[in-house]
N, C-alpha and C positions, 0 to 999 in steps of 0.2 A: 523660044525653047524654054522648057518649064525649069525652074530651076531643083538642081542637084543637090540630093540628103547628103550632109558633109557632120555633122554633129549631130548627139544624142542624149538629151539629158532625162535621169534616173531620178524618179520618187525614190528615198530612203523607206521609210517605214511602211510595211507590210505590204512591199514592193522588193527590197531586198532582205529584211531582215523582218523577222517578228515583232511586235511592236501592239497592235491593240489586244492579244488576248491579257498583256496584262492589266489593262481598261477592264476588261472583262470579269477577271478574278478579281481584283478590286472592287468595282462595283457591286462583285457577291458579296462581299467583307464588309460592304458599307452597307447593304439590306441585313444586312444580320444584326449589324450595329443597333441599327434606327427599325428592330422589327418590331418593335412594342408600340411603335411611333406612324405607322406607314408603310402599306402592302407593298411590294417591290414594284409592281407596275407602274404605282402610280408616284411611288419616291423616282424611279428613272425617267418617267415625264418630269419632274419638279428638277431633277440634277439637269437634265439635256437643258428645260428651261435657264437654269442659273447657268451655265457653260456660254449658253447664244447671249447671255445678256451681257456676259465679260468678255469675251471675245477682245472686245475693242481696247479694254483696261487694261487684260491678261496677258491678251497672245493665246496661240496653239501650247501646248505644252502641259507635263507632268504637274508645275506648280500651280495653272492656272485651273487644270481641271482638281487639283488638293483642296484651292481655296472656294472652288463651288461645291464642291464637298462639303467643307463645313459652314458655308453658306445656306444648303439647304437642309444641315439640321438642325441649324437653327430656326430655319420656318419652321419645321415640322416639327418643332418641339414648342412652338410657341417661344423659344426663347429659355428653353428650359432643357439645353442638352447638358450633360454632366463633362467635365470637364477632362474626365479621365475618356470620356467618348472622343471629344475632339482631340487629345494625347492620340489614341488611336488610327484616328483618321491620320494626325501628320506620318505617325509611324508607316500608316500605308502609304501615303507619297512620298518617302524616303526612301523604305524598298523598291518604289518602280523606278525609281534614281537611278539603283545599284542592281537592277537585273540583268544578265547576262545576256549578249547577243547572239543570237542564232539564224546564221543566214536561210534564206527558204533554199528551196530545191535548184539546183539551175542556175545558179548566179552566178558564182564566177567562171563556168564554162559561157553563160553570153557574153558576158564583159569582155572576157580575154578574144572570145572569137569577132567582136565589132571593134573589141580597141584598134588594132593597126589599120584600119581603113577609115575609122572615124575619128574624132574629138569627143571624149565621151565627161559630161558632168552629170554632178551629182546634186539635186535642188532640193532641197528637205526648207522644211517648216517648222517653225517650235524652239523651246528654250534653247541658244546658245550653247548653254556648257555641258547639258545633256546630250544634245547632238552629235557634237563634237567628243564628247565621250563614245559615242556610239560607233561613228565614223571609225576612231583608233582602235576599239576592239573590234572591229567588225575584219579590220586583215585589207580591208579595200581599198584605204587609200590613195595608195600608189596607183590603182589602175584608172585612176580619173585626171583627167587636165583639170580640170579644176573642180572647185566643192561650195557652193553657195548657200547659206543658210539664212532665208529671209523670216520675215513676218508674216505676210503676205503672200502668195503668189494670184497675178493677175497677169493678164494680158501683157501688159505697160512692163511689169516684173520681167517674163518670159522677154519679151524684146531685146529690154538690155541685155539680159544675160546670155544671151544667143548673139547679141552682138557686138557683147566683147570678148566673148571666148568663143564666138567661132566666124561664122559669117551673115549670121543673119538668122533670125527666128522662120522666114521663108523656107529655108536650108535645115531645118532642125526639128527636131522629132526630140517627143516629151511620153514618157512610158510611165507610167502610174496605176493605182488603185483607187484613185479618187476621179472621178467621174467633176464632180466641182471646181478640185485645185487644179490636176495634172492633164485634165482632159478641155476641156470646155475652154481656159484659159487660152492656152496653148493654139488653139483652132481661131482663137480671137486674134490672137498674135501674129495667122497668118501660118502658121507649121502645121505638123502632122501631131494627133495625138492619138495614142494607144493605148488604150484601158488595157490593163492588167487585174482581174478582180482578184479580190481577196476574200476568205470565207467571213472576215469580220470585217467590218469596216464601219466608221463613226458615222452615226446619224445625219451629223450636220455636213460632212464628204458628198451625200446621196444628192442627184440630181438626173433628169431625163438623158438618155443615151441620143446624142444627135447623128440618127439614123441615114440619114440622106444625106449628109456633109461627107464631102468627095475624100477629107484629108482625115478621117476618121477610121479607128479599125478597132475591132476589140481579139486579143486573144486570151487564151486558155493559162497559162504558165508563161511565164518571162524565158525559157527554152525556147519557146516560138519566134520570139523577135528574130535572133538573126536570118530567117526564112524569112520572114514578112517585109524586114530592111533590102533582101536583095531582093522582091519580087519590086517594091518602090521601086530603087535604083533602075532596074531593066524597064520599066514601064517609061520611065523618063528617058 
């Protein structure tokens, strides 16, 4: 007998709450900065670059994409950015610090409508205290068994954490915007994973859609999960 969806765990960012277009407007603030220096196309080739190269030092997060920020104007300036530019820059990753949360459309009516039948967690990625920041103003809290904040998410990641808060990554279902972290992982793991797109989404997230994989699905709006959870459930 196949086994039974018993837990669900939720991407954070631009899954439930707003989250890259302030990437977005930032990165316009930082072309305007560095425009005497470097056309925009080709300074956000050079930033994406500096991001993929810190990853590993950095982590996901506000601070690390701040400091490839001023990592790469300093390439592009030759080493000759003005000081009061890099003032600027920190000033813009201090505001995406302090930006208000805005849940998207549909959130807390899916939450509330799978909580009492499921285990529902919350798996985000990125700085610690931003997060967690995020988490409290977001009002959601309470509606999760529990709330995970890695470095990482991989396969090995999803496992445990499906298999200490529910019953097993087999049993569990991973809803996301990231086609890389929340999808592709999750399906390694052995669960279900459910693309949720997002109209913005980080370059380095992007990854091929594994089309032919049985436990794979993509929808429209995070609305749609709870339809898609009970056709799973009756199918099993």
């Amino acid at each position: 007998m196949a086994p039974s969806l018993t837990t669900i765990g939720f991407d954070a960012d631009d899954t439930l709450w707003h989250n890259e277009r302030f990437f977005a407007l930032t990165q316009d603030h930082f072309a305007e900065l560095l425009a005497d220096h470097a056309e925009k196309p080709r300074l956000m080739e050079r930033l994406t670059e500096a991001e993929r190269r810190n990853l590993s030092h950095y982590g996901f997060g506000i601070k690390g994409f701040t400091l490839s920020m001023i990592e790469t104007a300093i390439e592009v300036t030759d080493g000759r950015v003005p000081a009061a530019v890099i003032g600027k820059i920190l000033d813009a990753g201090r505001e995406m610090l302090s930006h208000p949360v805005e849940l998207l459309p549909g959130v807390e009516d899916t939450l509330e409508s799978l909580r009492h039948d499921h285990k529902l967690i919350l798996i985000t990625k990125g700085d610690l205290l931003d997060q967690m920041r995020k988490v409290e103003q977001s009002g959601l809290r309470d509606r999760f068994d529990a709330i995970e904040i890695v470095s990482h998410k991989t396969s090995a990641e999803y496992a445990d954490i499906f298999g200490r808060h529910g019953t097993g990554a087999d049993q569990g279902l991973m809803a996301g915007n990231s086609m890389a972290s929340d999808v592709l992982p999750m399906l390694d793991a052995g669960g279900w994973g459910v693309l949720v797109p997002h109209t913005l989404t980080w370059a380095l997230e992007h990854a091929a859609a594994p089309e032919a994989h049985p436990r794979f699905s993509e929808i429209a709006d995070l609305s749609q999960l709870p339809d898609l959870v009970s056709g799973l459930k009756s199918s099993h």
